[in-house]
FIKOLZA-1660 file (N, C-alpha, C; in steps of 0.1 Angstrom, whole numbers, plus 5000, padded with zeros to 4 digits):
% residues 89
   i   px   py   pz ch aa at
   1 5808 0846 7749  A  X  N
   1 5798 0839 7757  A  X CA
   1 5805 0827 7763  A  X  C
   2 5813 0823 7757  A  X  N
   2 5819 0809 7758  A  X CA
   2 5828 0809 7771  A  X  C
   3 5837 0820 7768  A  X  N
   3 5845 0827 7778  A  X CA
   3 5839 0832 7790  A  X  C
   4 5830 0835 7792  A  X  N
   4 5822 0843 7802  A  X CA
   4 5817 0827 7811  A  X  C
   5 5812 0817 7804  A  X  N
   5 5811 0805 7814  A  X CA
   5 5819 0801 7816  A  X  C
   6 5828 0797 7807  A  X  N
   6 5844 0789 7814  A  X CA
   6 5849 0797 7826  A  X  C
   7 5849 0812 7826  A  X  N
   7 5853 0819 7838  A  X CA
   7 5849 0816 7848  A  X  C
   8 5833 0817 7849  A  X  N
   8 5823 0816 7861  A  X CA
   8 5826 0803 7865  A  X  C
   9 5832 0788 7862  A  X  N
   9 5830 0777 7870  A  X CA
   9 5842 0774 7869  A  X  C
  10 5843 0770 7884  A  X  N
  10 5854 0760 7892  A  X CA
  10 5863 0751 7882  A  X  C
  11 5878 0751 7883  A  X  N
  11 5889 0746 7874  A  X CA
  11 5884 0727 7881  A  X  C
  12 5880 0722 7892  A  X  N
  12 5882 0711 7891  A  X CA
  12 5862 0710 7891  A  X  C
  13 5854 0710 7888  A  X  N
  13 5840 0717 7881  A  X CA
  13 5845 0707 7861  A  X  C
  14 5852 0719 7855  A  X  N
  14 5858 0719 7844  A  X CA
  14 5860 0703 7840  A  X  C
  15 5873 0703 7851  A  X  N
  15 5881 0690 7851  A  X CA
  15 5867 0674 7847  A  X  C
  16 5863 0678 7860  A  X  N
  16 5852 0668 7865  A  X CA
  16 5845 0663 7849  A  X  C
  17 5839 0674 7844  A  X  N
  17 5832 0675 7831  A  X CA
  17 5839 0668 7819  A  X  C
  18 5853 0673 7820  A  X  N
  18 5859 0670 7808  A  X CA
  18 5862 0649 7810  A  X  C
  19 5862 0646 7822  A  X  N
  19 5868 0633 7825  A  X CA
  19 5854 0624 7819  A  X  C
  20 5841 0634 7823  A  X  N
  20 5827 0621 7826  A  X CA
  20 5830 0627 7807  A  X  C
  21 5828 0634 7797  A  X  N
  21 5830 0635 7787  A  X CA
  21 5837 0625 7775  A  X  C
  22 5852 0621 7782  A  X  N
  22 5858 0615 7778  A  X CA
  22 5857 0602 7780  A  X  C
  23 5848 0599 7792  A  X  N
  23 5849 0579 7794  A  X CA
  23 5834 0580 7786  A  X  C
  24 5827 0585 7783  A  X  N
  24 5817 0583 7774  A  X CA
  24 5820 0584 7759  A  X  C
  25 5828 0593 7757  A  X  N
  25 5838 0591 7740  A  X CA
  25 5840 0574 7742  A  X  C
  26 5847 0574 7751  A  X  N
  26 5855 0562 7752  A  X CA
  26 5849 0552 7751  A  X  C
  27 5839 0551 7759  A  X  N
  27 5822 0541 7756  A  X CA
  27 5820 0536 7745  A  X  C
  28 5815 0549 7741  A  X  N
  28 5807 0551 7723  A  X CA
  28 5813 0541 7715  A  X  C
  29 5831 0548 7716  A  X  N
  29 5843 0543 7706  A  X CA
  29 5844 0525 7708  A  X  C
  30 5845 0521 7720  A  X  N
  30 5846 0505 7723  A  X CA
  30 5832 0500 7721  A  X  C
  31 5819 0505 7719  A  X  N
  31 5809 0504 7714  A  X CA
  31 5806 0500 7700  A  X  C
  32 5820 0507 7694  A  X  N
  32 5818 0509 7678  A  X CA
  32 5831 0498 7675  A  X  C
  33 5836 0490 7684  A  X  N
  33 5845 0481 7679  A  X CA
  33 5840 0468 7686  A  X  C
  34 5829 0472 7689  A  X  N
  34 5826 0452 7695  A  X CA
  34 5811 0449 7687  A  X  C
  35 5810 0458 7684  A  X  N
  35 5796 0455 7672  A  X CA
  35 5799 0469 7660  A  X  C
  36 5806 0464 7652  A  X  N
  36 5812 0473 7639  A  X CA
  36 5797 0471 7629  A  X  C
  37 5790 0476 7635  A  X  N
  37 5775 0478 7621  A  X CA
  37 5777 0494 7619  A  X  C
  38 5768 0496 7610  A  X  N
  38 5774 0509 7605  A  X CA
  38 5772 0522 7616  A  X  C
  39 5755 0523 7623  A  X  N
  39 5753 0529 7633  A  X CA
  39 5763 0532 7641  A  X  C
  40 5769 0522 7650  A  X  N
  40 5778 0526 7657  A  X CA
  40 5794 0535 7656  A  X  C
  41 5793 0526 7645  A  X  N
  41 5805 0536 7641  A  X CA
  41 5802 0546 7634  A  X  C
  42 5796 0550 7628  A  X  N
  42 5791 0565 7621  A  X CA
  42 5793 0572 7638  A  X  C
  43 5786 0571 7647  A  X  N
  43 5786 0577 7661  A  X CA
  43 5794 0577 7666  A  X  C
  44 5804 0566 7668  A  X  N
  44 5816 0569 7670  A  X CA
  44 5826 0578 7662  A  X  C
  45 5822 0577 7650  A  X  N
  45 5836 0587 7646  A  X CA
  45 5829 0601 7642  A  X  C
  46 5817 0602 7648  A  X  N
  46 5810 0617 7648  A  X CA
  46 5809 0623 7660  A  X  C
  47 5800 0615 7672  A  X  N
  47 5793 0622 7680  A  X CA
  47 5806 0621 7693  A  X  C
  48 5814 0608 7693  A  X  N
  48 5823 0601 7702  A  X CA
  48 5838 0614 7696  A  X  C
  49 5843 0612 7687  A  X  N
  49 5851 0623 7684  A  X CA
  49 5847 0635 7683  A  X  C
  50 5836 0642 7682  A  X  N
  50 5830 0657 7689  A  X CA
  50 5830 0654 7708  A  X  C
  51 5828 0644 7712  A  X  N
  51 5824 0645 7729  A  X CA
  51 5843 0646 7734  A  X  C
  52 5851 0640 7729  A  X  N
  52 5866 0635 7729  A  X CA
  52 5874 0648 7729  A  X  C
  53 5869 0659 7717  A  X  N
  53 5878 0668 7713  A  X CA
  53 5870 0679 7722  A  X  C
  54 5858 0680 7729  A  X  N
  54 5857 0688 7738  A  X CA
  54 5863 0686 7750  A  X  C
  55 5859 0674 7754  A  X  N
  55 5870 0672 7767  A  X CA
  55 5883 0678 7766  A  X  C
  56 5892 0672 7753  A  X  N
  56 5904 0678 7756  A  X CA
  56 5902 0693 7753  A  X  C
  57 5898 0700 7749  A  X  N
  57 5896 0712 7752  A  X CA
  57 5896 0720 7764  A  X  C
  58 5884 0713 7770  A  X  N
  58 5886 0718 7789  A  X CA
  58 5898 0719 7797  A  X  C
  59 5903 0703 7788  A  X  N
  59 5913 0702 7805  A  X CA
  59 5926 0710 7795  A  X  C
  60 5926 0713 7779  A  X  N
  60 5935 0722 7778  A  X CA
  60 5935 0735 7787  A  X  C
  61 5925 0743 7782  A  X  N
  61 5919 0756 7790  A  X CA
  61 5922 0753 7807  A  X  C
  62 5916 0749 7813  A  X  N
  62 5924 0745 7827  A  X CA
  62 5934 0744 7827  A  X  C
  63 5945 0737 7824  A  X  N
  63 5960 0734 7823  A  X CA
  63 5963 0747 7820  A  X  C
  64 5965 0753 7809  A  X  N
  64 5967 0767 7807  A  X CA
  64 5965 0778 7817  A  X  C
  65 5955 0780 7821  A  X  N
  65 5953 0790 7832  A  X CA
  65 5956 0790 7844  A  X  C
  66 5961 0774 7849  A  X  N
  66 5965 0771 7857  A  X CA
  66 5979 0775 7859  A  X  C
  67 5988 0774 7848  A  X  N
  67 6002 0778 7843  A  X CA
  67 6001 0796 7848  A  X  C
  68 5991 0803 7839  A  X  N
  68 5991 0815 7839  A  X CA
  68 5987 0819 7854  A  X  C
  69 5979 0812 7863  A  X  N
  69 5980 0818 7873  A  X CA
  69 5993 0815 7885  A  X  C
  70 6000 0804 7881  A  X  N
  70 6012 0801 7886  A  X CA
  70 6025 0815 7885  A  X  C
  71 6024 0814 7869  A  X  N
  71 6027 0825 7866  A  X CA
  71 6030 0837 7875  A  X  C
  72 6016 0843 7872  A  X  N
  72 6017 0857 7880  A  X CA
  72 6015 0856 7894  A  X  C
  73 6014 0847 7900  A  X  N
  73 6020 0846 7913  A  X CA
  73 6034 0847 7918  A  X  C
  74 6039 0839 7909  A  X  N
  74 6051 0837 7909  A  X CA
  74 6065 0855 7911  A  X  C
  75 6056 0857 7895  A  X  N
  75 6062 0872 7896  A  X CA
  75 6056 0884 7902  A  X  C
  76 6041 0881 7910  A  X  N
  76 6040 0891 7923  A  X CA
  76 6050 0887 7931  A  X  C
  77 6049 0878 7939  A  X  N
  77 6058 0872 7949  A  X CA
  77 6074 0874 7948  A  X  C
  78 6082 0876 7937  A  X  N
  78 6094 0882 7933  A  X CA
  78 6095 0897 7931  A  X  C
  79 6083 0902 7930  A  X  N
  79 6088 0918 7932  A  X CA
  79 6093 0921 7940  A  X  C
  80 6103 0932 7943  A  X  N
  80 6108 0940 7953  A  X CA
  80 6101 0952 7957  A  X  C
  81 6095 0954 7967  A  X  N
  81 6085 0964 7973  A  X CA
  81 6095 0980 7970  A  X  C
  82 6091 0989 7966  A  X  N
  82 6098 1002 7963  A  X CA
  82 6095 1011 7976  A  X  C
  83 6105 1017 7984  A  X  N
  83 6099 1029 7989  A  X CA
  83 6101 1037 7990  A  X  C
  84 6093 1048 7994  A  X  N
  84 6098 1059 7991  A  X CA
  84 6103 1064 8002  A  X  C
  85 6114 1076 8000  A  X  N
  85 6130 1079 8010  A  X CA
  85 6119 1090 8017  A  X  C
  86 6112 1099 8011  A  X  N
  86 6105 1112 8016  A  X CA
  86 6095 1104 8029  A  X  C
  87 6090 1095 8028  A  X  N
  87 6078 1092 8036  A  X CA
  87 6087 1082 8045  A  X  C
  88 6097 1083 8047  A  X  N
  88 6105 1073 8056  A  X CA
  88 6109 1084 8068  A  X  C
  89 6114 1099 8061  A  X  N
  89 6118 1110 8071  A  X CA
  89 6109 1121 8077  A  X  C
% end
């Protein structure tokens, strides 16, 4: 299931998601160091480190498929077209 939506949406879609994900980790976390009561930091090192480790997730998955489609571009574009001698004469 998981795979089936990361397919369907746009690599910079992804991107976009994983960035607003991460400045709100990032929030939470300088939230949880300018008023250290326990609330905050419980949420910071729960809900802020769950929002943090999905981000990097995305923009792993992006980065990777980006490679993989580099990839096989790469090695269509280096084939050598074959032909055949019969259909030449």
């Amino acid at each position: 299931m998981i795979k089936k939506l990361l397919k369907r949406q746009h690599p910079m879609l992804l991107l976009r998601i994983s960035c607003v994900l991460t400045l709100v980790a990032l929030g939470l976390m300088v939230w949880s160091m300018l008023d250290p009561t326990p609330l905050p930091v419980m949420i910071a090192m729960s809900v802020a480190q769950g929002l943090g480790t999905i981000a990097f997730g995305l923009f792993g998955y992006v980065i990777v498929q980006d490679i993989r489609r580099q990839r096989r571009e790469r090695r269509v574009s280096q084939q050598i077209p074959v032909f055949d001698e019969k259909a030449e004469s």
